[in-house]
C-alpha positions in Angstrom: -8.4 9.0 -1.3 -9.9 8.8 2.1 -13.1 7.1 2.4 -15.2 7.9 5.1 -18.5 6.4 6.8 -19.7 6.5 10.3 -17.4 2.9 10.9 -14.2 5.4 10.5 -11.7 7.2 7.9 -10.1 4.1 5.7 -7.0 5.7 4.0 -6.0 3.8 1.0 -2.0 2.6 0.6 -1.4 2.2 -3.1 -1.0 -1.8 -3.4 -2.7 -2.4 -0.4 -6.1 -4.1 -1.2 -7.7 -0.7 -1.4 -10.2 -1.7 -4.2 -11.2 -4.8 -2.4 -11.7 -2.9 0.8 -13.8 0.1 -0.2 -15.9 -2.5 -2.4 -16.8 -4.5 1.1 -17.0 -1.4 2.9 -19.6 0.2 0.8 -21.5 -3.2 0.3 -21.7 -4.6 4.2 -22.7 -1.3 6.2 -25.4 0.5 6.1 -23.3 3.5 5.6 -21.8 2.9 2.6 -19.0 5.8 3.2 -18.1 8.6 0.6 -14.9 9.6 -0.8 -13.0 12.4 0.4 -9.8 14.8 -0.7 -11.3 16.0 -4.0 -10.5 12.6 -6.1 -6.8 12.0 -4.9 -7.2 8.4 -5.3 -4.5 7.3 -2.5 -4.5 11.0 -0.3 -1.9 11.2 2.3 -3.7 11.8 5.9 -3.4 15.7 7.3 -2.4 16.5 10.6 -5.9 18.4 10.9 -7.9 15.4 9.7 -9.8 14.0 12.7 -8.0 10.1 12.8 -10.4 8.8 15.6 -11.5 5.8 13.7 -9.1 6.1 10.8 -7.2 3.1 9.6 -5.0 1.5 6.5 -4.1 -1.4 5.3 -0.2 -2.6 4.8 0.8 -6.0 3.4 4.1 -7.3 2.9 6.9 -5.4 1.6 8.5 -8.1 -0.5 4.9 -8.3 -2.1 4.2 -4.4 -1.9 7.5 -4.3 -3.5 6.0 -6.7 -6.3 3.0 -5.4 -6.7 4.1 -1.7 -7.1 6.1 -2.8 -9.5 4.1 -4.9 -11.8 1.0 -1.7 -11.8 3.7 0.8 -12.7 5.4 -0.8 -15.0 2.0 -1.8 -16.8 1.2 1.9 -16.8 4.6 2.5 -18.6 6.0 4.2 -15.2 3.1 6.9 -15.1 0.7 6.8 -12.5 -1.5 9.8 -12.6 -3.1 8.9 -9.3 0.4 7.8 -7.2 0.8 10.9 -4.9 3.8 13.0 -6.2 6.0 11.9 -2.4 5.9 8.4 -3.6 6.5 8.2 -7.5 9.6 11.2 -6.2 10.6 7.9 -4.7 10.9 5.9 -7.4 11.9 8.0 -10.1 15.8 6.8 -9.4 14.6 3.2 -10.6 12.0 3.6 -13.4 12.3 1.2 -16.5 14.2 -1.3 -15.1 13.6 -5.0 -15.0 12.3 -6.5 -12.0 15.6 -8.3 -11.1 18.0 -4.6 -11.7 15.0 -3.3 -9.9 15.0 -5.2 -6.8 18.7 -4.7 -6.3 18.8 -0.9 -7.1 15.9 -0.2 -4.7 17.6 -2.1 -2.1 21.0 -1.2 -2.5 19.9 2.6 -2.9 17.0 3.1 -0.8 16.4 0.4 2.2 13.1 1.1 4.0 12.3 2.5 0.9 8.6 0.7 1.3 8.6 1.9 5.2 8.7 5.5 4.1 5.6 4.6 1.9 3.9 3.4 4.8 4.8 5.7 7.2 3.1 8.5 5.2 -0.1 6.7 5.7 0.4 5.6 9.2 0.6 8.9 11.3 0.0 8.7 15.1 -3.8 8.0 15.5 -4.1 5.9 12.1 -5.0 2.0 13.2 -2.9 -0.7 10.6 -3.5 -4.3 9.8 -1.8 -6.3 7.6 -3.1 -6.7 4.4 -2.3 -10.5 5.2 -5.2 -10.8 8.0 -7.8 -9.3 6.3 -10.1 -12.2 6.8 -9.9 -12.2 10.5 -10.5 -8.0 10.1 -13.9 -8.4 8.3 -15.0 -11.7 9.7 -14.3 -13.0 6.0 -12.6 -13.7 2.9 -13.1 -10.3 1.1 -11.9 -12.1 -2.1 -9.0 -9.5 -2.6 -9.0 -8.2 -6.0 -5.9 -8.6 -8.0 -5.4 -5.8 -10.3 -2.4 -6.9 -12.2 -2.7 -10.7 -13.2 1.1 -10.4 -14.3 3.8 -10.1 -12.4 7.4 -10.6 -12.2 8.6 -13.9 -10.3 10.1 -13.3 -7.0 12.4 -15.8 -6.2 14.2 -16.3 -3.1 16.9 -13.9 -3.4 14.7 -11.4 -3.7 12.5 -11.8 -1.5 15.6 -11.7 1.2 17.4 -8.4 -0.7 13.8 -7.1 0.0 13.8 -8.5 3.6 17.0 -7.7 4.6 16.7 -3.7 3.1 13.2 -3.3 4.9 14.4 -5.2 8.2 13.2 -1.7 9.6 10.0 -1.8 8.2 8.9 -5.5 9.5 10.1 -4.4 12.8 8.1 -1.3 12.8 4.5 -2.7 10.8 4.8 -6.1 13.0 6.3 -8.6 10.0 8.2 -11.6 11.1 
């Protein structure tokens, strides 16, 4: 969902810190924002919404990759609040383990994690990486981690990942 205050329009990337962000939002302004988009949890910007002071958050896609993972998986691949575009996405790998995972998405769908992004990050939409947020806010936000658990990425996949969303560093400023 959107959430909106008179310091902008944050639009939340699933995996992305969102919890973490609205929390310091609401508790370091005096304008603690509201929620838009009628309780779509991760709502897509509109080409009518006003994206003056709008702005997201990406991290990593090797991580993003990870984290999206280890959520849906936990949630038995169902994620009521995922917006349909991006669990459509996915549907080709769900169930499998994090290893035939990595190399299905990869081999299947490079920039795969870019097309998530880009849905979030329309013309007029300020991103940072998730990475920075300290230097954003000043301070360490203390990024919640919603799943504890997750599968190990070793090396190889952190390169399949790399090297299938060489695109998507490129675009979102990764080196």
């Amino acid at each position: 969902m959107a959430y909106k205050g008179t310091w902008g329009t944050y639009y939340h990337i699933p995996k992305c810190g969102g919890i973490s962000i609205k929390y310091y939002l609401k508790s370091h302004f005096r304008d603690p924002g509201d929620y838009t988009g009628g309780g779509k949890q991760h709502r897509l910007p509109e080409a009518a919404d006003d994206l003056t002071k709008a702005f997201t958050f990406v991290r990593h896609p090797a991580d993003w990759l990870l984290s999206f993972y280890a959520y849906y998986e936990f949630m038995g691949w169902n994620w009521p609040e995922l917006p349909e575009e991006i669990a459509d996405m996915f549907r080709f790998a769900e169930g499998l383990f994090w290893p035939m995972f990595v190399k299905t998405v990869t081999e299947n769908k490079p920039g795969i994690v870019g097309d998530v992004f880009d849905l979030y990050c329309l013309p007029g939409v300020t991103v940072y990486h998730l990475e920075d947020i300290h230097e954003i806010f000043g301070e360490d936000i203390g990024l919640k981690n919603v799943m504890e658990i997750k599968p190990v990425m070793t090396a190889e996949h952190r390169a399949m990942i790399c090297e299938a969303e060489k695109d998507t560093l490129v675009t979102y400023g990764y080196k």
